[in-house]
C-alpha positions as CSV (number, residue, x, y, z in Angstrom):
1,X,62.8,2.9,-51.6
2,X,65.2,5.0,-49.6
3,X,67.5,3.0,-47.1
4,X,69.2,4.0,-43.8
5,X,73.0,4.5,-44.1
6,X,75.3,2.5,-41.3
7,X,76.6,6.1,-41.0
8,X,73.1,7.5,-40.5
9,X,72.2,4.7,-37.8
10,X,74.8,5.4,-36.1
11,X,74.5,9.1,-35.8
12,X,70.4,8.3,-35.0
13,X,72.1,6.0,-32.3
14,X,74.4,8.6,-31.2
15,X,72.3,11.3,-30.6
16,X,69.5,9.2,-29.1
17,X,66.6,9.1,-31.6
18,X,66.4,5.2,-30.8
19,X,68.3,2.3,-28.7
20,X,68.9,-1.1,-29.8
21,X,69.0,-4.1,-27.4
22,X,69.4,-7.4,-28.1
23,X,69.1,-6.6,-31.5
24,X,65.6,-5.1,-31.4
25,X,64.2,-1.3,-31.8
26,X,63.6,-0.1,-28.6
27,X,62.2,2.9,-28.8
28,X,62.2,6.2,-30.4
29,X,63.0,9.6,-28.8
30,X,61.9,13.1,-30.3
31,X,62.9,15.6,-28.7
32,X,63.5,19.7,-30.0
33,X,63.0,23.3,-28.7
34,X,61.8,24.8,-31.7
35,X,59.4,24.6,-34.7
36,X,61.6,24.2,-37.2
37,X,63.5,21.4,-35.5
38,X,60.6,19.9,-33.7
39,X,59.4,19.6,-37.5
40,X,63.0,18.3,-39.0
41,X,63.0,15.8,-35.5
42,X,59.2,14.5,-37.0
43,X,60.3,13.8,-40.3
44,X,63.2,11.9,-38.9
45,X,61.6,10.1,-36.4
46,X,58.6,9.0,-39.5
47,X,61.5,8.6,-41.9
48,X,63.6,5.4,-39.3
49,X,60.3,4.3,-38.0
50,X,59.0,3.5,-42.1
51,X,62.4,2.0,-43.1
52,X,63.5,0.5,-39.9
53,X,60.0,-1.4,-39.6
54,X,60.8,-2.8,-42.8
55,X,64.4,-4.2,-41.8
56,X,66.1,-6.4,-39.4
57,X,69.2,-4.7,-37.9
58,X,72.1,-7.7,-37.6
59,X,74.4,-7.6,-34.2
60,X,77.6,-7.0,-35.3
């Protein structure tokens, strides 16, 4: 099973695909403008919500 990268987390983090408080997922954001991205966003969005579901993220 694949895992998520700090590097990758942060970049998700940076660029708003999710927010973390208090330690906890908060949500997911998907956004794009065309069908190629809107499909690359998808698999993304599928791809941290399978892995991250599966692992607790440790405050630093």
């Amino acid at each position: 099973m694949e895992r998520i990268t700090k590097s990758e987390m942060e970049w998700l983090l940076a660029n708003n695909y999710l927010t973390i408080k208090q330690g906890r997922i908060e949500y997911l954001i998907v956004t794009s403008r065309t069908r190629g991205k809107a499909h690359k966003d998808r698999y993304i969005a599928d791809h941290i919500y399978r892995h991250l579901s599966k692992m607790k993220l440790q405050n630093k």
